[in-house]
Each structure stands twice: as structure tokens, then as C-alpha cells.
C-alpha positions as CSV (number, residue, x, y, z in Angstrom):
1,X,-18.2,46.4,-30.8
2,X,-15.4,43.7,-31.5
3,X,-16.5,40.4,-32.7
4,X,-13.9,38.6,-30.7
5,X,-15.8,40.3,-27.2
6,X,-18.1,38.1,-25.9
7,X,-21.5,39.9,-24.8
8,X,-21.1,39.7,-21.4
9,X,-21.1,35.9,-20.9
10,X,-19.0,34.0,-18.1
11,X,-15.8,34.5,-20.2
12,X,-12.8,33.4,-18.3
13,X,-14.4,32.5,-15.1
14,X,-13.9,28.5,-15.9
15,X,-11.4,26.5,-14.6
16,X,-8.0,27.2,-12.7
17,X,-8.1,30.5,-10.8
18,X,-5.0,32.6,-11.5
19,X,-3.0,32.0,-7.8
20,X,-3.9,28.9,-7.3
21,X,-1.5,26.0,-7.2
22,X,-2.1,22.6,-8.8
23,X,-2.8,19.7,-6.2
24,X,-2.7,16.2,-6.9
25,X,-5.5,14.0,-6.2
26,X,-3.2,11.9,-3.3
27,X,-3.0,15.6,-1.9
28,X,-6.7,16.5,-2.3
29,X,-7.4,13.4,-0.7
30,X,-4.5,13.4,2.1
31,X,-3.0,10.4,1.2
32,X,0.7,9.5,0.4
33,X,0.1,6.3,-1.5
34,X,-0.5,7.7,-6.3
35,X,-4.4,8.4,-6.4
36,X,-3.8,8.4,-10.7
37,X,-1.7,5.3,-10.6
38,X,-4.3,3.4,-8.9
39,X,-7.2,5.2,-11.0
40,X,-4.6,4.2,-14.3
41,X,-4.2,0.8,-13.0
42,X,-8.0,0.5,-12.4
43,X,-9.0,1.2,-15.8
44,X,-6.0,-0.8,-17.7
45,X,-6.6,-4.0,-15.5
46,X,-9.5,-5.1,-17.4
47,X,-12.2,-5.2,-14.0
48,X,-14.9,-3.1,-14.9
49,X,-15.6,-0.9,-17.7
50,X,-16.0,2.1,-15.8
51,X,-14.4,3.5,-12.4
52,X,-15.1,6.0,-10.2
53,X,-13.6,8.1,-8.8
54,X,-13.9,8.0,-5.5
55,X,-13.1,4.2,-5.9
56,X,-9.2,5.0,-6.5
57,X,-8.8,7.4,-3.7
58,X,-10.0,4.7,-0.7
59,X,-8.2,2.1,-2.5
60,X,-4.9,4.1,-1.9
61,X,-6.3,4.4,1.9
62,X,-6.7,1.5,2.4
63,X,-3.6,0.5,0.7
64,X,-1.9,3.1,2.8
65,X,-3.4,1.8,6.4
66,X,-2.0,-1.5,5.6
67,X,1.2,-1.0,4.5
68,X,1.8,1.3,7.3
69,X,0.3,-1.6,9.9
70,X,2.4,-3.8,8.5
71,X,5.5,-1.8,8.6
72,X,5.2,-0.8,12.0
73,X,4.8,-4.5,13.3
74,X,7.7,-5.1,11.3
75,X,9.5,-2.1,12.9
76,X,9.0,-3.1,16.3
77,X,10.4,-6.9,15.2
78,X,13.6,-5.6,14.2
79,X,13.8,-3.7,17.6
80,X,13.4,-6.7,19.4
81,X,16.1,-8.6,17.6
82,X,17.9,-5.5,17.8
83,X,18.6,-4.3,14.8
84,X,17.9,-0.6,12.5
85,X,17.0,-2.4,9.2
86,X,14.1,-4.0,8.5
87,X,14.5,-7.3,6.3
88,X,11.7,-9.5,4.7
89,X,12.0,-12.1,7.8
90,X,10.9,-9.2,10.1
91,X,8.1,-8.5,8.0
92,X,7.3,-12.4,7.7
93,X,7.2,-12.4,11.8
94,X,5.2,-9.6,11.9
95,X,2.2,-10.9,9.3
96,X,2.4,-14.1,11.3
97,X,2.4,-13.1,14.8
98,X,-0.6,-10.5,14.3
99,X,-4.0,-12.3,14.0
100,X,-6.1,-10.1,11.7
101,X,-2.8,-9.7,9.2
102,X,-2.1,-13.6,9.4
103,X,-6.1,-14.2,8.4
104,X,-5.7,-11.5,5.6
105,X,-2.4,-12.1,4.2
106,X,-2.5,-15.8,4.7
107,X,-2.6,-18.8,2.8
108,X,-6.0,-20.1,1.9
């Protein structure tokens, strides 16, 4: 017998499986907002010693919800000044004309 054959251990049975494609955690996770640049950011800001990792993936949903709230407010100001292109005075009407995003975003 070889000593380079293992004696009938779990030899290449870990990790990757041969057909399988690589998947980033903002896939995984069904997000379109970086899941490792949130986790990276996490851990080089200096908050905590330790992060989770659960803790970066609902940050980027939560991220995600607002930034898409925000935009389509913002959307629907620029169609009612009619205009295609949304400028930061659109997105300024729409943070201050919405209630919960004028409480959240607002000055203290």
C-alpha cells in the first residue's frame, strides 16, 4: 500500500464540490447592496471586536430597503416636475415630504 493513500478517510469530500459555481455572500443572501464590504467595513471601523456574520448581511438589507425607498420617492418627484433625471433637490423633496424618512434622516 502507498503511503500517500489515505486509509479510507473522508479524503477529498471537504469543501467546493467539483460543478459547483462560486456565489457571493450578497447572492447567497439575495441582496444587491456588497455583503464583504459591509462585513470589511464592520471589522476596520473600530465598533466591536468581533462581528457576525449574519450582522453584515441585514445591514446590506436594510441598507438596500432604504436606499430603494428613498429613490423611488425621489423617482416619482422628478415625474411630477417632469423631468427623466433625478437630481439631489428631488431626493431632498422626497426625504422631507415622507414622514417616517424626514424623522429618520432628519436633523436632531
Amino acid at each position: 500500500m502507498s503511503a500517500f493513500k489515505g486509509g479510507g478517510g473522508k479524503a477529498g469530500k471537504r469543501g467546493r464540490q467539483a460543478g459547483s459555481s462560486q456565489l457571493s455572500r450578497s447572492q447567497r443572501a439575495g441582496v444587491t447592496f456588497p455583503v464583504g464590504r459591509i462585513a470589511r467595513f464592520l471589522k476596520q471601523g473600530g465598533y466591536t471586536k468581533r462581528v457576525g456574520a449574519g450582522a453584515p448581511v441585514y445591514m446590506a438589507a436594510v441598507l438596500e430597503y432604504i436606499v430603494a425607498e428613498v429613490l423611488e420617492l425621489a423617482g416619482n418627484a422628478a415625474k411630477d416636475n417632469k423631468k427623466n433625471r433625478i437630481v439631489p433637490r428631488f431626493i431632498q423633496l422626497a426625504v422631507r415630504n415622507d414622514d417616517e424618512l424626514n424623522t429618520f434622516l432628519g436633523r436632531p
